[in-house]
gemmi code that builds the backbone of each chain (N, CA, C; Angstrom):
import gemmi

chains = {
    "A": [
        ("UNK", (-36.872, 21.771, 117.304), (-38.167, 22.039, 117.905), (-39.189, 22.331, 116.809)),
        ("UNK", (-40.365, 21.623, 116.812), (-41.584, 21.813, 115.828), (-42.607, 21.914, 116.521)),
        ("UNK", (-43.184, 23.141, 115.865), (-44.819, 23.847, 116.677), (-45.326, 23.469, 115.220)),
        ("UNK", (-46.690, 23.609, 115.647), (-47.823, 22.747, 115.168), (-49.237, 23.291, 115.255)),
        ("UNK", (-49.678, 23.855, 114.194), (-51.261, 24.212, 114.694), (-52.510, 23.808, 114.567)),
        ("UNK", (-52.680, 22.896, 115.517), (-53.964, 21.531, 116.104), (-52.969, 20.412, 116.544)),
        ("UNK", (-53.815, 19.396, 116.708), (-53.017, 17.909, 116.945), (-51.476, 17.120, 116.431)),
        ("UNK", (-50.825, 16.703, 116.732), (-49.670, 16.454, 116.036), (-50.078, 14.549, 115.371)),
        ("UNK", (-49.317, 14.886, 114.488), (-49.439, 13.908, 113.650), (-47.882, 13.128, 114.030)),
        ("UNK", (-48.161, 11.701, 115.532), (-47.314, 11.573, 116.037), (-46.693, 10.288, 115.318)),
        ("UNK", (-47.295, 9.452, 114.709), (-46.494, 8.643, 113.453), (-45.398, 9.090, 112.685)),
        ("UNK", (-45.911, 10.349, 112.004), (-45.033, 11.261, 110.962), (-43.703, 11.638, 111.659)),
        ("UNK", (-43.968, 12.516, 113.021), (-43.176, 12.565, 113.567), (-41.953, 11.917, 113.698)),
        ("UNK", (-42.392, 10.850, 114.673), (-41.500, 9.940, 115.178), (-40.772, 9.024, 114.090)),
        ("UNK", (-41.480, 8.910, 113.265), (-40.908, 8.214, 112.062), (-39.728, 8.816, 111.198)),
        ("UNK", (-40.116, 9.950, 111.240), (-39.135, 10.775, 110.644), (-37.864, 11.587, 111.868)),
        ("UNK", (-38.306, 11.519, 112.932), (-37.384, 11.415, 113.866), (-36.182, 10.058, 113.397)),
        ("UNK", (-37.192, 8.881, 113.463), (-36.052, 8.039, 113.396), (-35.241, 7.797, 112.009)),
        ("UNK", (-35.720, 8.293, 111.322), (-35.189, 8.405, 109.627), (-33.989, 9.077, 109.960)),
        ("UNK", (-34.633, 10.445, 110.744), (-33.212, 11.266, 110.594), (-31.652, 10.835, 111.180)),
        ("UNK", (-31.907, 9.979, 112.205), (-30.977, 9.686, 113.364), (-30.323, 8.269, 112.463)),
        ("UNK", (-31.401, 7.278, 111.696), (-30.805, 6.187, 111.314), (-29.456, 6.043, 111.165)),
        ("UNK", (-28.286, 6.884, 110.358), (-27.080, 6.429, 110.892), (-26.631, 7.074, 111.347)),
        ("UNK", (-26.719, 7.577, 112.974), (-26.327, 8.243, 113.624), (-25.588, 7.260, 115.129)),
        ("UNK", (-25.842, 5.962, 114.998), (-25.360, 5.498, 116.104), (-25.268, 5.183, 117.297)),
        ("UNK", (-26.576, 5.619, 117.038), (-27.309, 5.932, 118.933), (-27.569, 4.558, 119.079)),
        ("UNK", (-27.809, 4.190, 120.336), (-28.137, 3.043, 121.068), (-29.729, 3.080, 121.521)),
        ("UNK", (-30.234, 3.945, 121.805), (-31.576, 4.079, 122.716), (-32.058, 5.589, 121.949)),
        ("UNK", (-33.849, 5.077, 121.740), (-34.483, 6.172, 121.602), (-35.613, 6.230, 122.216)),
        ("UNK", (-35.849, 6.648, 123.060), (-37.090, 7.004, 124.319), (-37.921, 8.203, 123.798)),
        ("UNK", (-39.457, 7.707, 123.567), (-40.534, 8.348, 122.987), (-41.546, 9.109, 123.920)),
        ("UNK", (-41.670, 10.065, 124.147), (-42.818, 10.660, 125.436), (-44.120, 11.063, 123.866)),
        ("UNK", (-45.322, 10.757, 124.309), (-46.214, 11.121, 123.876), (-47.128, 11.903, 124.948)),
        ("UNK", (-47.735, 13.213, 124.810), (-49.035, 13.594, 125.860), (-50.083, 13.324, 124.949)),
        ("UNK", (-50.971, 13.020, 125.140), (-52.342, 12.914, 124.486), (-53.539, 13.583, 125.366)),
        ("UNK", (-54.080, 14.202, 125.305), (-55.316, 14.699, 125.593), (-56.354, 13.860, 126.212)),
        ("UNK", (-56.947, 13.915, 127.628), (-57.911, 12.612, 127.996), (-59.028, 13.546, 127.870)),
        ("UNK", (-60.038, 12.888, 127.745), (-61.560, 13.147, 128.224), (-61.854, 13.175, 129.903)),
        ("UNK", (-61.886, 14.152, 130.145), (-62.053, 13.842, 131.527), (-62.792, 15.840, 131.969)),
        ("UNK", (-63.884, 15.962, 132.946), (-64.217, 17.048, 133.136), (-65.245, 18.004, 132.037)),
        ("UNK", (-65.642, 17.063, 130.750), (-66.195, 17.381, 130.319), (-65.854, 18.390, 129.093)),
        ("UNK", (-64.314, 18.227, 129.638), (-63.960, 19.125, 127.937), (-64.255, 18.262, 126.540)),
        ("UNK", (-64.168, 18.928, 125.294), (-63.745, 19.129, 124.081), (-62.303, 18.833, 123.819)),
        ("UNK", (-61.453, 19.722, 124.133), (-60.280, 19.882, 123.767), (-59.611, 20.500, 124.738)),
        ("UNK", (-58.205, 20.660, 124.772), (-57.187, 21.564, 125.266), (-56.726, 22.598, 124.321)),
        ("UNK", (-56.328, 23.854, 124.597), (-56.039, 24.951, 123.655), (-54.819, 25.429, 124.685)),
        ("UNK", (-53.656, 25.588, 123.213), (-52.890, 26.199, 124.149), (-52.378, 27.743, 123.258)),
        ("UNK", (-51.521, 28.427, 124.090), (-50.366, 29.312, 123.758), (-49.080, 29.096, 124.213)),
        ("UNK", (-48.277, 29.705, 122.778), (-47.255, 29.722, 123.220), (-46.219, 31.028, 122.791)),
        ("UNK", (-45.139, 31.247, 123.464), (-44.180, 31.914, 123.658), (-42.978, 31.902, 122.732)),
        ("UNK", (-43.032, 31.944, 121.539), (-42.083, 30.773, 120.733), (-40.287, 31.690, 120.732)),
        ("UNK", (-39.914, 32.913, 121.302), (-38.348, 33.227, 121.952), (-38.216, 32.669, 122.548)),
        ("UNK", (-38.886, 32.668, 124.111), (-38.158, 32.011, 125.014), (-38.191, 30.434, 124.877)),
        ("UNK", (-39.087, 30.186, 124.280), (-39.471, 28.588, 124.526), (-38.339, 28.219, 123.290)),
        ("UNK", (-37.909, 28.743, 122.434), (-36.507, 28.207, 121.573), (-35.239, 28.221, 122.015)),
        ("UNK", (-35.271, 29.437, 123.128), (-34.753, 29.380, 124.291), (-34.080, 28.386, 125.532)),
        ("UNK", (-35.139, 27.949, 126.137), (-34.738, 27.078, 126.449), (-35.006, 25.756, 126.198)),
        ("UNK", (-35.655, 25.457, 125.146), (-35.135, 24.475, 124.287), (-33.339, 23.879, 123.581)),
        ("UNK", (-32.904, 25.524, 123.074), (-31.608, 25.888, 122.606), (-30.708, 24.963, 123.922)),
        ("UNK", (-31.213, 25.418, 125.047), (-30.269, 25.141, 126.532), (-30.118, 23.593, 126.701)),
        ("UNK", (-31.213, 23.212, 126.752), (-31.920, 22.064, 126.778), (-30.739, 20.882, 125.755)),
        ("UNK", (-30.971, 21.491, 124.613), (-29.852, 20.990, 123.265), (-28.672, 21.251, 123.247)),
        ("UNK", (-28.022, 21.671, 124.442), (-27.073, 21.923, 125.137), (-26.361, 20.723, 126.108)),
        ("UNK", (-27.775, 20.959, 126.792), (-27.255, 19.988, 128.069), (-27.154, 18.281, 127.470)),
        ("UNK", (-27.991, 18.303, 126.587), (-28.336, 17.218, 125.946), (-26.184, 16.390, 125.214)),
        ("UNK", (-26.212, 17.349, 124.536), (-25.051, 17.278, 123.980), (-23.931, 17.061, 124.938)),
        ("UNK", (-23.496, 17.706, 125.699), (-22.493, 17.292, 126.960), (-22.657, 15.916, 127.004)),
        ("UNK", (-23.627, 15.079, 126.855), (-23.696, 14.013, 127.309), (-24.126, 12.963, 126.030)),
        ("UNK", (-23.697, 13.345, 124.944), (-23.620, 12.869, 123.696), (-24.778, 12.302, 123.445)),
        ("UNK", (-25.894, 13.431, 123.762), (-27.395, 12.689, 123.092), (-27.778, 14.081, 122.486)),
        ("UNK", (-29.233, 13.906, 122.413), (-30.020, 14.726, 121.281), (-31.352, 14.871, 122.082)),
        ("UNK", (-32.485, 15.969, 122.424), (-33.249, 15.900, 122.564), (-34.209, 16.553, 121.498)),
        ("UNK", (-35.160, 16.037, 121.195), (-36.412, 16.361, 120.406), (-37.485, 16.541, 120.760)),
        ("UNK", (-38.602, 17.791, 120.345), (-39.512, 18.298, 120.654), (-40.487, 18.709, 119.650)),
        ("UNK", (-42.197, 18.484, 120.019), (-43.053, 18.995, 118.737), (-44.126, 19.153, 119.776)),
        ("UNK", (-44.642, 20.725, 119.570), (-45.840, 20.891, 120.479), (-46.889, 21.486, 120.000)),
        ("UNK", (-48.464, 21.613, 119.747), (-49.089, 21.748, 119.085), (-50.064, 23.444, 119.880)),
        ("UNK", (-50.189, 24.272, 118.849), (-50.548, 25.719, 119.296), (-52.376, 25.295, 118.773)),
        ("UNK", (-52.760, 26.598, 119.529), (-54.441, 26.408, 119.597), (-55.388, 25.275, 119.908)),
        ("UNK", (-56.284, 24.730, 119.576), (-56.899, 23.725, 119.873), (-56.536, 22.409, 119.650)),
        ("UNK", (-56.534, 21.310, 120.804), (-55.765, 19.691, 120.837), (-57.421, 18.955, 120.970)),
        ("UNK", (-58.342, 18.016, 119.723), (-59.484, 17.751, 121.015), (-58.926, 16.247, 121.177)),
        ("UNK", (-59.661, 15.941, 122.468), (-59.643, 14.764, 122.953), (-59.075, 13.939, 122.243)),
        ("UNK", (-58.395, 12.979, 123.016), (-57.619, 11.709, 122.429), (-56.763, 11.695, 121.268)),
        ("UNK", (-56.256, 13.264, 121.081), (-55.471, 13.687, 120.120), (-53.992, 13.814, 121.216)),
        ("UNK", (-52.711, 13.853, 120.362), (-51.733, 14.485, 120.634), (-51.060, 16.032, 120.603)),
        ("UNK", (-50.977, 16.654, 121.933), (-50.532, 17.849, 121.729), (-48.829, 18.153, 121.979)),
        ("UNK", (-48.101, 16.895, 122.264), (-46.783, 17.265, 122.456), (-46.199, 16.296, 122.229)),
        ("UNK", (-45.155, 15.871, 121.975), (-44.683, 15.106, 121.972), (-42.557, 15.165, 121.939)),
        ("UNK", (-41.908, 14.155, 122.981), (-40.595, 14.489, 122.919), (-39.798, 13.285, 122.658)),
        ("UNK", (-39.032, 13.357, 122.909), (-37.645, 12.242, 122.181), (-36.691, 12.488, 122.612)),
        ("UNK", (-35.484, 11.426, 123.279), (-34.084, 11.463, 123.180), (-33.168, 10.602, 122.767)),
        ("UNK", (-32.388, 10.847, 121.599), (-31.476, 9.760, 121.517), (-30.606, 9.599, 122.116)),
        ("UNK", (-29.237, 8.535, 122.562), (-28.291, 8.347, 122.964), (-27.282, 7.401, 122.649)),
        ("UNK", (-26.285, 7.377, 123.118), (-25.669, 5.931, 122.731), (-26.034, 4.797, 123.725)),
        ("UNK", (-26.469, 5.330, 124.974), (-26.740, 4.014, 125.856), (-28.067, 4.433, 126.363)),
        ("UNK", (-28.709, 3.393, 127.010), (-30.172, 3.522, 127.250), (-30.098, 4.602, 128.497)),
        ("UNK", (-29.265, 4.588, 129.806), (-29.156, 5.266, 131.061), (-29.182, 6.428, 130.761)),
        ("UNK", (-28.215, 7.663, 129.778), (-28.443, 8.435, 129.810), (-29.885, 9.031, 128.916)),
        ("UNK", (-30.553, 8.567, 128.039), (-31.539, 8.964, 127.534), (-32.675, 8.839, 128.336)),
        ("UNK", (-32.773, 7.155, 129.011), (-34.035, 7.558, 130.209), (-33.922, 8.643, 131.309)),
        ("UNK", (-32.691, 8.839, 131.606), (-32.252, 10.174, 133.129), (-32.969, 11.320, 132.265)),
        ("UNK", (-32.709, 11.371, 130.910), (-32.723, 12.699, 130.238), (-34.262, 13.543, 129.813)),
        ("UNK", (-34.821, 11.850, 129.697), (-36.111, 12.112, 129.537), (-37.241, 12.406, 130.367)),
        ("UNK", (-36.368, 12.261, 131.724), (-37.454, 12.454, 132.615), (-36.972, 14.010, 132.987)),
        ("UNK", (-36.101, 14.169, 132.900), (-35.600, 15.781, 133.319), (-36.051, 16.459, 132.670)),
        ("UNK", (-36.121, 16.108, 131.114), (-36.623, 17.022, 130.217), (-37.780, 17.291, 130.384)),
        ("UNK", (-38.348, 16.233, 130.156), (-40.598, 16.263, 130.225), (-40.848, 17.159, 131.559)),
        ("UNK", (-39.694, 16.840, 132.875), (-40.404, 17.381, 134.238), (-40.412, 19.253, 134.271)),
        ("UNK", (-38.712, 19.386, 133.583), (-38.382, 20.743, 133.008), (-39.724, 21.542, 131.902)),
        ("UNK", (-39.621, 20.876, 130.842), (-40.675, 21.332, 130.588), (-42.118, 21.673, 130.787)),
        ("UNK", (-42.560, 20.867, 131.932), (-43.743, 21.030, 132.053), (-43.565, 22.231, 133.314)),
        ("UNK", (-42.648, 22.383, 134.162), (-42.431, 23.732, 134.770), (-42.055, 25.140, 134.244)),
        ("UNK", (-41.081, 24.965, 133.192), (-40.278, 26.132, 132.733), (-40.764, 26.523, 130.937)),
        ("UNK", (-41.632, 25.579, 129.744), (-41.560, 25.959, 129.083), (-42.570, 27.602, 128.733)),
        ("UNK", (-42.623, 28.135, 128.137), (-43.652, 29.229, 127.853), (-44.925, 28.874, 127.336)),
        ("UNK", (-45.987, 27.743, 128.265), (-46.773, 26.936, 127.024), (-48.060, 27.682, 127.933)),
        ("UNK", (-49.167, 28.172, 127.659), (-50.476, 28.534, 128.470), (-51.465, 27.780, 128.094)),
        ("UNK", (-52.236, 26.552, 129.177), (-53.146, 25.485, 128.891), (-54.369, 26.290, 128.911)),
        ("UNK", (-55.411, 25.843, 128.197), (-57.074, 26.661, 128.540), (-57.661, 25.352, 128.352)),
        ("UNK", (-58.757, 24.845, 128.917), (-59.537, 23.961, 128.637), (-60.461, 24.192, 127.807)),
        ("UNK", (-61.362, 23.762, 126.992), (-62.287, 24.466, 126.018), (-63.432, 23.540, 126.247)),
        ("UNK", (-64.590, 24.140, 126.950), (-66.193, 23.537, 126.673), (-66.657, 24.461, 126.076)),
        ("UNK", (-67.366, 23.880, 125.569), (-68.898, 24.887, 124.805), (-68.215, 25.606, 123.767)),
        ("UNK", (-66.949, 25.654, 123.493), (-66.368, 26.652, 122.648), (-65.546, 26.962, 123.252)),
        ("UNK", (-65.750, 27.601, 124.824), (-64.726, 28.575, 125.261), (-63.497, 28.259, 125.980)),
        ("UNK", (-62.613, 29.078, 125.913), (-61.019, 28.469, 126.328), (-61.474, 29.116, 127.855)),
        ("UNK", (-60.773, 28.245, 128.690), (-60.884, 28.663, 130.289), (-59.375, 28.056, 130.620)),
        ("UNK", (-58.708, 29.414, 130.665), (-57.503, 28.795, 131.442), (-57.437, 27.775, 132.678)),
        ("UNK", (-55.847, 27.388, 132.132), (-55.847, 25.989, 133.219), (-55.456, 26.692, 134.677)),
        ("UNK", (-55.480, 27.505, 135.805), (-54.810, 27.845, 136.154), (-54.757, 27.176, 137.636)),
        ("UNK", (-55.556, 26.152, 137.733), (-55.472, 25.339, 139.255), (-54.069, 23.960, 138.317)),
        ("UNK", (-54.181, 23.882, 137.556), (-52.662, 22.733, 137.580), (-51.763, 23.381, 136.413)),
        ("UNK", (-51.476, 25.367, 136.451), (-49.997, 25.449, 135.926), (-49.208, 25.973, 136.844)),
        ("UNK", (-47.976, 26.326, 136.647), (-46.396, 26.092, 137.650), (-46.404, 27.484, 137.499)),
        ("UNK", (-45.917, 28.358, 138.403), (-45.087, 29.591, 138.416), (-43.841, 29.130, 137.810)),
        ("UNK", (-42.943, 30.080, 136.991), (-42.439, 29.511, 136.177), (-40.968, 29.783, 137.407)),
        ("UNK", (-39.776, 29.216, 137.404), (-38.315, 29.798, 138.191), (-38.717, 31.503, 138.184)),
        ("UNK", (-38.050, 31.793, 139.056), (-37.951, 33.400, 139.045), (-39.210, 33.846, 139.255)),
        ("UNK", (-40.417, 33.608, 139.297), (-41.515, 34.205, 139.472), (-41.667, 35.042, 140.479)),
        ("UNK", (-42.849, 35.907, 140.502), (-42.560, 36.914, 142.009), (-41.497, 38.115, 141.486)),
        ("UNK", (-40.930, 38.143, 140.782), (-39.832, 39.345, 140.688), (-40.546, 40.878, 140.772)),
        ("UNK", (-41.709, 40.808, 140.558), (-42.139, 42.214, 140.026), (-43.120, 42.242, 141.588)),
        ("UNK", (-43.332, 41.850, 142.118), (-44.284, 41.689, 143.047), (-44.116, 42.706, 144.125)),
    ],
    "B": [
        ("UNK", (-38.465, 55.086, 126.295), (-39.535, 54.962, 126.584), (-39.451, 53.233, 126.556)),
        ("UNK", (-39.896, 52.199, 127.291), (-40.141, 50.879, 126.963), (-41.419, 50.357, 126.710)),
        ("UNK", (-41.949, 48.796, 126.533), (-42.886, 48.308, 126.261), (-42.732, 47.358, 127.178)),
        ("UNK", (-44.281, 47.096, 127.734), (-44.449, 45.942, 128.548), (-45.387, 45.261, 127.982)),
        ("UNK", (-44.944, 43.550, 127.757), (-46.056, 43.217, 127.631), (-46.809, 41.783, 127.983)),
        ("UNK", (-47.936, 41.093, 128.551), (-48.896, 40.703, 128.975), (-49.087, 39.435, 128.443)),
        ("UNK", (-48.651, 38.231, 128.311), (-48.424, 36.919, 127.809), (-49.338, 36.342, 128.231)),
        ("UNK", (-50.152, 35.122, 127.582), (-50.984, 34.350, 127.807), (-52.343, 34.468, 127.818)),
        ("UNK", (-52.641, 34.241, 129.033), (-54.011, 34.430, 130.000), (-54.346, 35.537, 130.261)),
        ("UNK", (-53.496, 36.469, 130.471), (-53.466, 37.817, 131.034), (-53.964, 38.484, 130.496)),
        ("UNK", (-54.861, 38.526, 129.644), (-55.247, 39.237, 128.406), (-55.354, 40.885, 128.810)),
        ("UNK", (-53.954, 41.640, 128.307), (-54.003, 43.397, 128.421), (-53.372, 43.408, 127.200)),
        ("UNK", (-53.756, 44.483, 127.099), (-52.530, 45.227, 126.048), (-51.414, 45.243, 126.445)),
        ("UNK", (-50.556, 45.432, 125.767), (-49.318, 46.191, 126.014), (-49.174, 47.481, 126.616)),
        ("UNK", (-48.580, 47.788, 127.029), (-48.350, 49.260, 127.609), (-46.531, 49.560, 127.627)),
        ("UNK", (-46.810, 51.021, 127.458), (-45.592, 51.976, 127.520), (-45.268, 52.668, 128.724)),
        ("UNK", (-43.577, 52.636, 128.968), (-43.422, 53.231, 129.943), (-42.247, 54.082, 130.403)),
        ("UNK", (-42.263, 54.988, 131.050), (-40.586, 55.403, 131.086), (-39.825, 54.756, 132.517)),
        ("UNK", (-38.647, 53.803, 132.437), (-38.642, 53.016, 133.504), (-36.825, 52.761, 133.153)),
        ("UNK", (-36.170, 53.202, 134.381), (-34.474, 52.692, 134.008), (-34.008, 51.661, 134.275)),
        ("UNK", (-34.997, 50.857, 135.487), (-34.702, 49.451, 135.791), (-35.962, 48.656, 135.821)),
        ("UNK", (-35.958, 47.402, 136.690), (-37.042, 46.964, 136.675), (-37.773, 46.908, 137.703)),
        ("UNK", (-37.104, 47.309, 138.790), (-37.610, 47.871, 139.951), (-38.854, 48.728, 139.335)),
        ("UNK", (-38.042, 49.639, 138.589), (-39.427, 51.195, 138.289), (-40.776, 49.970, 137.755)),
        ("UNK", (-40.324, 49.516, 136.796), (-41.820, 48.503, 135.707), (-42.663, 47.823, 137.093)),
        ("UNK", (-41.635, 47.548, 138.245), (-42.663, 47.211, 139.340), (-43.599, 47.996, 139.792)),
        ("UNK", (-43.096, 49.030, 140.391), (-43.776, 49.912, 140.882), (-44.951, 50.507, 140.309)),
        ("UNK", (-44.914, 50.764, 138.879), (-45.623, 51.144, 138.023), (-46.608, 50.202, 137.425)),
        ("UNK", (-46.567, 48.919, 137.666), (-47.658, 47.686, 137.244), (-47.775, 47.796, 138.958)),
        ("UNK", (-47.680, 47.421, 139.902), (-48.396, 47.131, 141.010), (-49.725, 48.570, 141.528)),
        ("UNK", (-49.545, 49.636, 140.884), (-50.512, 50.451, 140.736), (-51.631, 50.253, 139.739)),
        ("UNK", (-51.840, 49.213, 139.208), (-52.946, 48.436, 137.859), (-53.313, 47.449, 138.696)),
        ("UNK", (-54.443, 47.764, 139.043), (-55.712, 46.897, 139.828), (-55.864, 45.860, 139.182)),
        ("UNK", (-55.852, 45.508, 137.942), (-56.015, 44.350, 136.998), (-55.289, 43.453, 137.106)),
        ("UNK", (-53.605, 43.983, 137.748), (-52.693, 42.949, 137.815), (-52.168, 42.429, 139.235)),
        ("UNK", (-53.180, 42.826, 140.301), (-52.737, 42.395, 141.055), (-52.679, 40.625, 141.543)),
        ("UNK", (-53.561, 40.342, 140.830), (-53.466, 38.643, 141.048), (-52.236, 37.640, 140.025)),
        ("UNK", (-52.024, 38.690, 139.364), (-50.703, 38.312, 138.629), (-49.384, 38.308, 138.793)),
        ("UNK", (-48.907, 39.552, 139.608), (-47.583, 39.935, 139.104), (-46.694, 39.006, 140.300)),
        ("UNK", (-47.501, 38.357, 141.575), (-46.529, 37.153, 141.997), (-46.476, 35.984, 141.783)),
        ("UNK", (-47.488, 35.753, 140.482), (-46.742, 34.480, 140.224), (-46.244, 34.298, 138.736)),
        ("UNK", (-46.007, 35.658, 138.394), (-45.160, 35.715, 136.866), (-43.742, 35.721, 137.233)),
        ("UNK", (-43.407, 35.529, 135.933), (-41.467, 35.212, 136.164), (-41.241, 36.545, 134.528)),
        ("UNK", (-40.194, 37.175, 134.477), (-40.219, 38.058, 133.585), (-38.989, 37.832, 132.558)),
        ("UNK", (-39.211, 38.616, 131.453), (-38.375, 37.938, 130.422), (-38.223, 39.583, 129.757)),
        ("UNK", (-36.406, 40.203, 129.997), (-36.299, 41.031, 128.698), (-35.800, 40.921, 127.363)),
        ("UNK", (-36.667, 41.355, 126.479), (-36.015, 41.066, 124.957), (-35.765, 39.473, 125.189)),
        ("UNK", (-37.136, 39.027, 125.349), (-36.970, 37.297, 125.283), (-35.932, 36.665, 125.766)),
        ("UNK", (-34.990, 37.403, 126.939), (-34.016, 36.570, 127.797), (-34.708, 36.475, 129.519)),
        ("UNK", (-34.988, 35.395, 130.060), (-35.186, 35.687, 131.446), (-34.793, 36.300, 132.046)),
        ("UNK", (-35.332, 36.813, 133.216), (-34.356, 37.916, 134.027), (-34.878, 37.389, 135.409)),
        ("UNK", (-33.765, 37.766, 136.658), (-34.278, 37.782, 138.503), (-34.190, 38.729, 138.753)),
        ("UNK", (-33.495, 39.899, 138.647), (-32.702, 41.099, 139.005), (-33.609, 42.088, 138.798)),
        ("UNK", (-33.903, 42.543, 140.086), (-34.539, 43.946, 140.103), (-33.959, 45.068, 139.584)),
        ("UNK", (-32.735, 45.194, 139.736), (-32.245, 46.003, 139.402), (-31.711, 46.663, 137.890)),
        ("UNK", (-32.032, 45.432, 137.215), (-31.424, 44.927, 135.684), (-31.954, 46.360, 135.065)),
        ("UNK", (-30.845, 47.113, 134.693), (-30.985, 48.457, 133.841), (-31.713, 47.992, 131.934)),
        ("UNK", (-32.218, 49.341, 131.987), (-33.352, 49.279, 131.164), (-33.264, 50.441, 130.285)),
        ("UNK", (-33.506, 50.279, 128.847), (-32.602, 50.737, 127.844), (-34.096, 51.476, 126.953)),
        ("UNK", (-34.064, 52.682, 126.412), (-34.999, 53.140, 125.243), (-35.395, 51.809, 124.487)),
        ("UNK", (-36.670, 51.132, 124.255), (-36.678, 50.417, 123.379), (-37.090, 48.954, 123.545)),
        ("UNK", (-36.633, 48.995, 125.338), (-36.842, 47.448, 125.689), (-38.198, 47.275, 125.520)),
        ("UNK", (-38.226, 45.841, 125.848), (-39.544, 44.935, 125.784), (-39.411, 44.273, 126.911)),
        ("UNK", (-40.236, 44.247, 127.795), (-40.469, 43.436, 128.901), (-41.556, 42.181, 128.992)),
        ("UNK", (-41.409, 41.070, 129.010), (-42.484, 40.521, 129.166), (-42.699, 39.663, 130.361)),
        ("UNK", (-44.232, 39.852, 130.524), (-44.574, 39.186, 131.920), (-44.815, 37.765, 131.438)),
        ("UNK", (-44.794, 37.016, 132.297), (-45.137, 35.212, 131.693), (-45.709, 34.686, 133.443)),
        ("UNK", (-47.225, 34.354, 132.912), (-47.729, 33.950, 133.818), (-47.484, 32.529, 134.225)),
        ("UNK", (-48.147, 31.379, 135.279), (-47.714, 30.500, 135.487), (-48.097, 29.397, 133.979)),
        ("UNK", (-47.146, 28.188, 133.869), (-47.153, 27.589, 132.543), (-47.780, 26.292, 132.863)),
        ("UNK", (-48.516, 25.418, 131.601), (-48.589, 24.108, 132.025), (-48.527, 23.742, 130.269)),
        ("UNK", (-47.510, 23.446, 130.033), (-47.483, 22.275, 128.519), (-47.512, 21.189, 128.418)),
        ("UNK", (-47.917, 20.750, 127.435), (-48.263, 19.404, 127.083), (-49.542, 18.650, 126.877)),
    ],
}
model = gemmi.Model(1)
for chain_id, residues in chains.items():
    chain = gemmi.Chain(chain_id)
    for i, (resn, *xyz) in enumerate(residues, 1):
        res = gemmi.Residue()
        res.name, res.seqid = resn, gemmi.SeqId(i, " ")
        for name, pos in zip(("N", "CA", "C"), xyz):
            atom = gemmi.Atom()
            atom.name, atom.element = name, gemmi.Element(name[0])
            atom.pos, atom.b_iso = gemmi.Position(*pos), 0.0
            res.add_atom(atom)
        chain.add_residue(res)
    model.add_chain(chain)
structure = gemmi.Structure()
structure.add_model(model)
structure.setup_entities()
């Protein structure tokens, strides 16, 4: 897992993703990019993050991954993303294409419910949380 | 004595408290007017492990943290 503070530099990345894996044997490597749209009049996206738990279940994540003889990869970018930049980006290798596409969609959907990430939109300067499209995370409500 | 503390959006301080489970940290944040639009849709985390359990005993020292709702990427 690689945090990042601004935009990710998703060439470098991925490139060196695949450097690392080169003789590793895998069959399939499935690339998720998020990029940042223009839309609503922002600047940018700004985020926070949580970086225990979110290594956390990342750690789990690189778990489940393994049972099933793949690898998942992750790089997410802290504070300000602007427009048409990249703020996340994931990866799975495998030996066959089936389990890395199943994996990748579990992962991206998992993460975008369960990781510790807090979106703010930023006009004019100012961060305005995202809070009409983020998830209560599992377990929420406990203290209530 | 423990620490609670306020992730994200939520922007508080931290706060201290004397609390043996997590039942008590309820009781004692649902009396903070500030948090009432929060504390049902946070999910809680001690010493950076998730937790469900109200009851989950609570030690000199802990750290509690609240984690409001998430959106990454």
């Amino acid at each position: 897992m690689e945090l990042y503070s601004g935009s990710l530099d998703t060439k470098e990345i991925f490139g060196r993703w695949l450097d690392e894996q080169a003789d590793s044997n895998y069959g399939a490597y499935i690339s998720f990019v998020g990029t940042i749209r223009a839309e609503d009049d922002i600047e940018a996206l700004s985020f926070d993050i949580y970086e225990p738990v979110l290594q956390q279940w990342f750690d789990a994540w690189q778990e489940r991954a393994k049972a099933v003889g793949a690898v998942v990869k992750m790089a997410h970018a802290i504070g300000d993303v602007p427009v048409h930049t990249s703020s996340y980006v994931s990866a799975v290798f495998s030996p066959k294409r089936r389990v890395a596409l199943e994996l990748i969609d579990a992962f991206v959907e998992d993460f975008k419910a369960n990781a510790p990430i807090w979106k703010y939109d930023v006009k004019n300067g100012e961060r305005i949380y995202a809070a009409d499209r983020s998830t209560a995370m599992d377990g929420a409500g406990l203290l209530a | 004595m423990i620490k609670v503390e306020f992730l994200g959006p939520i922007a508080k301080a931290p706060v201290e408290m004397e609390a043996a489970t997590l039942a008590d940290v309820s009781a004692k944040l649902k009396e903070d007017s500030t948090l009432t639009q929060w504390l049902d849709k946070c999910a809680v985390a001690l010493n950076d492990t998730m937790v469900n359990d109200l009851s989950t005993a609570l030690k000199d020292g802990d750290r509690v943290s609240i984690l409001p709702p998430v959106c990454g990427g």
